[in-house]
N, C-alpha and C positions, 0 to 999 in steps of 0.2 A: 314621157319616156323614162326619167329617171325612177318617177314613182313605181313604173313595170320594173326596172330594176333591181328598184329595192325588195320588190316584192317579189321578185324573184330568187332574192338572194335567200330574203328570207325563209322562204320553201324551201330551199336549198337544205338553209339548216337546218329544217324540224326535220328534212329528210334520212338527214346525216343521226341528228338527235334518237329518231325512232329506228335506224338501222343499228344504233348504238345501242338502244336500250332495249332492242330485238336480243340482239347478241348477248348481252349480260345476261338477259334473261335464259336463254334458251342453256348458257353456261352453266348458270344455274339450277338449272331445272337437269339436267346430266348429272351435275355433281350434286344437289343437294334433295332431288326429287325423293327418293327416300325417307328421308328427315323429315320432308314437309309430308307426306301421305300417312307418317307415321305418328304425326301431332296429335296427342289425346283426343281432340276436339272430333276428331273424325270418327266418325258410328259407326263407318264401313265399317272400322277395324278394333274399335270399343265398344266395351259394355260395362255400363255405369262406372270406365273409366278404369276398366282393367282392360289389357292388351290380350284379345281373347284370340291368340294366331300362336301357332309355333309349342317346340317343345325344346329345354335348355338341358341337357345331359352330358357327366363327365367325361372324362378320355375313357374310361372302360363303359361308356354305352348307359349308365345309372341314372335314371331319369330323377331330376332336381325340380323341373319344375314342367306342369302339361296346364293345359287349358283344353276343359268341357265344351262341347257345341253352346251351351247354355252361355259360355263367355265365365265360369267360375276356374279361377286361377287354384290350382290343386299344388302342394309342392311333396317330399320325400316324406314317408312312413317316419323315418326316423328323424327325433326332436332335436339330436344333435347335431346332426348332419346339415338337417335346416338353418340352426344356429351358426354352424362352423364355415356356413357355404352363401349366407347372406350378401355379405358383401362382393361376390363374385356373381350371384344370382340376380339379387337386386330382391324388391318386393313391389306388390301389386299396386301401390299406391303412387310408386317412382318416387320415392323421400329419397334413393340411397342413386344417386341421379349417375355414378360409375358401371353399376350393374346392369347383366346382362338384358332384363327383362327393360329395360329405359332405354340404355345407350345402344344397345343393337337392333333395337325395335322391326327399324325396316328391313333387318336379315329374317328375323321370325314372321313375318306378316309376306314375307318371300316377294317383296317387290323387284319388279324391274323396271325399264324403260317402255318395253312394248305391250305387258299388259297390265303395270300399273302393281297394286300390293291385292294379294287374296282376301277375298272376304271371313266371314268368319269363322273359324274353326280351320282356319289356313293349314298348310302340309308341311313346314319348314321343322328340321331340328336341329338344333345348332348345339354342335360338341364345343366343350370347352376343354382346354388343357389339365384343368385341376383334376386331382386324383380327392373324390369327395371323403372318402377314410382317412388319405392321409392327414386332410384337412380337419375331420376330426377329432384325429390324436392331436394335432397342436391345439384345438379349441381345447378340448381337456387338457392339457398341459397347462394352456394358461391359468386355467382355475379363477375364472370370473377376474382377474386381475386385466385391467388398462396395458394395452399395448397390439403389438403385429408380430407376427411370422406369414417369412415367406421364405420360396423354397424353389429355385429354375434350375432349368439343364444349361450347363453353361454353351453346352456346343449346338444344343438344336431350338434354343431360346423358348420351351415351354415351363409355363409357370406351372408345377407341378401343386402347389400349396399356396395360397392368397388368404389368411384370417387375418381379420380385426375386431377388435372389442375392443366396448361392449359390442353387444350385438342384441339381436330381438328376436323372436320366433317368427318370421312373416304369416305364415297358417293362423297364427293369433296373435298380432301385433297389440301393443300395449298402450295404452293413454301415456303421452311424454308428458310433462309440464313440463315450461321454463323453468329452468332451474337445477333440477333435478339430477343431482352428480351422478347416480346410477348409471344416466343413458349419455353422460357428458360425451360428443363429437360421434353418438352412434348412427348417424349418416354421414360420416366422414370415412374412406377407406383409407386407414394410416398408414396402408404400404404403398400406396399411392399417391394419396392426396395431403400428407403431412410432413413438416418437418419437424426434427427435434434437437436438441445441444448432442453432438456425438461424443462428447468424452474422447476415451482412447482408443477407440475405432479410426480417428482422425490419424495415429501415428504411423500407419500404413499408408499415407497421403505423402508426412512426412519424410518418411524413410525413403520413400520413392525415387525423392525429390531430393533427399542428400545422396542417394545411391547412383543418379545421373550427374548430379554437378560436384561432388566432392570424392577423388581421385584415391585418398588414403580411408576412405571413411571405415574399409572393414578390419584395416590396422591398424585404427586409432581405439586409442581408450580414454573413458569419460569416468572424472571421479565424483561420486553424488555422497555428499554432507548432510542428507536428509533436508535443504533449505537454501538456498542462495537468493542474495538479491539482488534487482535492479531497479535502482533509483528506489524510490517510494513502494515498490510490487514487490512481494516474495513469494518465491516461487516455493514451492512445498510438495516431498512425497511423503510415502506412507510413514516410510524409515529410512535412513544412509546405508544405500546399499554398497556405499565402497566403490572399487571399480569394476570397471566396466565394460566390456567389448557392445558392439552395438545391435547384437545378437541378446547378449545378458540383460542390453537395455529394453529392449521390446518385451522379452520374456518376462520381465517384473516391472514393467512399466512404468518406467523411469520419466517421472515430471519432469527432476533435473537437466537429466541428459537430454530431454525434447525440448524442453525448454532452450539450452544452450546451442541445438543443434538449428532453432527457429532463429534464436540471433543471427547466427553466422550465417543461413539461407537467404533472411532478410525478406522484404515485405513482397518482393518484384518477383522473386523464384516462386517462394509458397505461392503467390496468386497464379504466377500463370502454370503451374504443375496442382493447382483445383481445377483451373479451367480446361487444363491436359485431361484430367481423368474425367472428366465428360461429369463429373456430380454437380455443375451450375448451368447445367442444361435441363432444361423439361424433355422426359423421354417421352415417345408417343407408343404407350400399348394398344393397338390395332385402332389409332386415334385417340384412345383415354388417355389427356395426356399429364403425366406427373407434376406434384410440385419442383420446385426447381429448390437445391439447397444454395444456403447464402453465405459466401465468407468475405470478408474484407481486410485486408493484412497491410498495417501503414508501418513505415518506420518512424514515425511520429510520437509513437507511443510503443517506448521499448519492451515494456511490464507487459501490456496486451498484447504484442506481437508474439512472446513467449509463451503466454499460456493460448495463445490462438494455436500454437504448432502441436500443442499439447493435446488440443479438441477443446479447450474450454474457452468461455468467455462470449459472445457474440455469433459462434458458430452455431450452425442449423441445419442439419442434412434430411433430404429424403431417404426412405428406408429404403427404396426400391433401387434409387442408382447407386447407394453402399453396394445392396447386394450384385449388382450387376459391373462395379469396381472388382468386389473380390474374384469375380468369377473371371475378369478377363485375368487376373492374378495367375488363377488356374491355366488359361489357358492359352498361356505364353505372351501376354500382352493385350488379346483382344479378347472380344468375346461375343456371343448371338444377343441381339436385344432380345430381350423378354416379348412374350406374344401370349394372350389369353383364348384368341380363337381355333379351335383346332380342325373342323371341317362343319358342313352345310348341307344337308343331304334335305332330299323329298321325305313323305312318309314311308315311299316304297324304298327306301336306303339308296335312292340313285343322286350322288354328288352334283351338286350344283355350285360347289368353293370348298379351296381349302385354303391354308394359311399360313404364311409361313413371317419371320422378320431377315433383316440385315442384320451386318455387323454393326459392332461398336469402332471401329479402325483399331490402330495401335494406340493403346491409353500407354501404355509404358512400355519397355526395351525389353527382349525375350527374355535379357542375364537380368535386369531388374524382376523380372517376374517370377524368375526361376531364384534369384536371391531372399525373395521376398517369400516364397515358396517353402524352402527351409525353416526360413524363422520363423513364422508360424505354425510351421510342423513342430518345433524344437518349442513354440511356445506351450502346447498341448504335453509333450513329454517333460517339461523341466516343471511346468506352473501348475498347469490345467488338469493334469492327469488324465493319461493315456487311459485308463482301465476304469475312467469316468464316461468313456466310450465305445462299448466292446465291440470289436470287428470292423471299427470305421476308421478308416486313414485319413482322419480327419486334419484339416491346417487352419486354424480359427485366431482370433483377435478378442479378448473381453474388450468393456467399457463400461464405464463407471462414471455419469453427467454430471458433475456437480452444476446446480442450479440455483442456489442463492436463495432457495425459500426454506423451509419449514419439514417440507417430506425430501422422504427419500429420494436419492437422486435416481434418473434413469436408468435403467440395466442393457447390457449391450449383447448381444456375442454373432460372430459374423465371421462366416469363412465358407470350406468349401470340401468338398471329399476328394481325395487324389485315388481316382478309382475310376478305370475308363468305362465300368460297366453301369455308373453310375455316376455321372460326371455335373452332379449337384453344388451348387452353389446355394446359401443361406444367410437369411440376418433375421433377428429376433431380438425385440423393446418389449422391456417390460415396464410400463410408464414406473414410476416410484418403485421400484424392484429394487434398489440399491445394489449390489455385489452383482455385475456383470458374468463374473465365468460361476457364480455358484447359482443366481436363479436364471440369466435365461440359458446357460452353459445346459445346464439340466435339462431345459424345454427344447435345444436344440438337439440334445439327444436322442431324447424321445420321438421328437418328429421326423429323424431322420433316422432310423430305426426302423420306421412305417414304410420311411419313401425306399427303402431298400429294399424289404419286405415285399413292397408292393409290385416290384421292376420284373 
């Protein structure tokens, strides 16, 4: 009798176990059925390992990339467009493992639940948000030089502009070696998938964060010596700019005054007003999901805590939620997350998804936003120069990394257009670019020049 029992128990639970692991699976198979139909390995939907289903075209209908019944991956007539639109496209080999032809795989193979993914030469086209010209003009802007530009709407979260370079031809992909600085991180998408030292991009984090907790901050003035120290660190700007309002201080980017303004905030404000603006969170672009940036602010170390508030020292930001900071800047505190997918149609243009994202909540307080707003507009008119941007009512930030080696430091510029008919937000790295507002200032002009143009 006992032995029936135990034996019965024991059914019991392989019953429980396989009801369990019915369930997981069939979870699975709902949410990840896609993914697994779409695994290279499958010949339904490969040929010799290119995704032979679907076609990947920008928001105005420009076809980037088709596939032949024969399964040969074909991408756009023009060489730069291919070049400029890589990292959003992907290549046939899936090295650039962000890209559309990879990571969306089972939208262009047009899977579903009931009749599984099309065979080959499948009917799916998948619009992306990028405007492929615009993306052009920033590829040529950068002029072969290391770095990203990107470019979204801050109110309807389309990424209107996605480069990074280097980049590669995909139609004739190149022999990489190890090694080889040419192609250094050219399967890495760096508005995406990268961080880097912000420099004075970071003083916008700052200011934020003095402009919610300190009461006088816009009647106070700050006197900068060109140099002050704490303990063993010194702290160093360009020149003694004298004094200061805190207006004067962002406009000429005042180490001193960030520096002093990082003391007095102290390690527990800065950290939790990084955490505030959503930059130490991974965003999720229609699941591709970002690197996260890293700060860590101790009062431990007075000297590092000063040049932490400043952007330097141990900090590292992704490019992508910089620019999705500035834009809720724009837009009163919040802002649309970034989204790259824009709709999904058959061959015969009959919709089958479209795409859209959420908010960012309230990253900062309407009067902060709109404070913050000003001073960057006023940094363009007193520093940057107004007529280095014609026609754009432009509100931008340089930066300028210093990095402790050898080359130049990182170049920055990052802001937003106050123009409701084009309610663009931007950030643009030029790896070793040095002079933030003078080279990428210039590449940010030019690419939004295009994205205006283009509207």
């Amino acid at each position: 009798m006992k032995k029936l029992e135990k034996r019965s128990i024991f059914c019991m639970i392989l019953a429980v176990l396989l009801l369990l692991s019915g369930g997981i699976f069939t979870y699975r198979f709902v949410t990840k059925g896609g993914t697994w139909a779409s695994f290279p390995s499958n010949r339904h939907l490969y040929n010799n390992g290119i995704l032979a289903s679907g076609q990947i075209l920008d928001r105005n209908g420009t076809v980037l990339s088709t596939t032949t019944e024969d399964g040969t991956r074909i991408y756009h007539k023009d060489k730069t467009i291919r070049l400029a639109t890589l990292h959003a496209v992907g290549d046939s080999a899936g090295r650039i493992g962000t890209g559309a032809q990879t990571f969306f795989a089972s939208k262009l193979s047009g899977y579903n639940l009931l009749t599984g993914a099309h065979p080959i030469g499948g009917n799916r086209n998948l619009f992306l948000t990028i405007d492929a010209d615009v993306c052009a003009a920033a590829y040529k802007a950068l002029n072969g030089k290391k770095g990203t530009v990107g470019v979204y709407n801050y109110k309807t979260g389309d990424i209107i502009c996605m480069v990074s370079s280097p980049t590669f031809d995909p139609k004739n992909p190149p022999e990489i070696e190890d090694g080889d600085e040419t192609y250094d991180g050219v399967y890495l998408n760096r508005l995406l998938s990268s961080v880097f030292p912000p420099g004075s991009i970071f003083k916008l984090v700052t200011t934020a964060a003095a402009s919610e907790t300190m009461d006088d901050l816009y009647d106070r003035t700050f006197q900068c010596n060109g140099h002050f120290q704490i303990g063993d660190t010194t702290i160093t700007c360009s020149k003694a700019h004298g004094t200061l309002s805190i207006q004067d201080a962002l406009a000429v980017s005042c180490n001193c005054t960030y520096g002093q303004l990082a003391l007095e905030l102290g390690a527990n404000t800065l950290n939790h007003y990084v955490k505030k603006t959503g930059l130490t969170a991974s965003l999720s672009i229609d699941g591709i999901h970002t690197a996260a940036s890293t700060f860590s602010f101790s009062d431990d170390d007075a000297g590092s805590l000063a040049w932490g508030g400043i952007g330097q020292g141990k900090d590292l930001i992704n490019p992508c939620a910089m620019m999705v900071y500035v834009g809720a800047i724009a837009n009163g505190g919040r802002a649309q997350l970034p989204h790259i997918l824009s709709k999904l149609t058959t061959a015969h243009g009959l919709s089958v998804g479209s795409y859209s994202s959420g908010s960012t909540g309230q990253l900062i307080s309407q009067q902060t936003a709109a404070q913050l707003t000003e001073m960057m507009r006023n940094n363009v008119v007193t520093n940057y120069g107004a007529d280095n941007f014609p026609n754009l009512n432009i509100c931008a930030k340089s930066g300028t990394a210093e990095t402790g080696n050898d080359n130049k430091p990182p170049a920055w510029f990052t802001g937003f257009l106050r123009d409701d008919e084009h309610p663009y937000a931007f950030i643009v790295l030029v790896e070793n670019g040095g002079s933030g507002s003078t080279v990428a200032g210039k590449i940010a002009n030019t690419v939004l020049q295009a994205a205006v143009r283009a509207n």
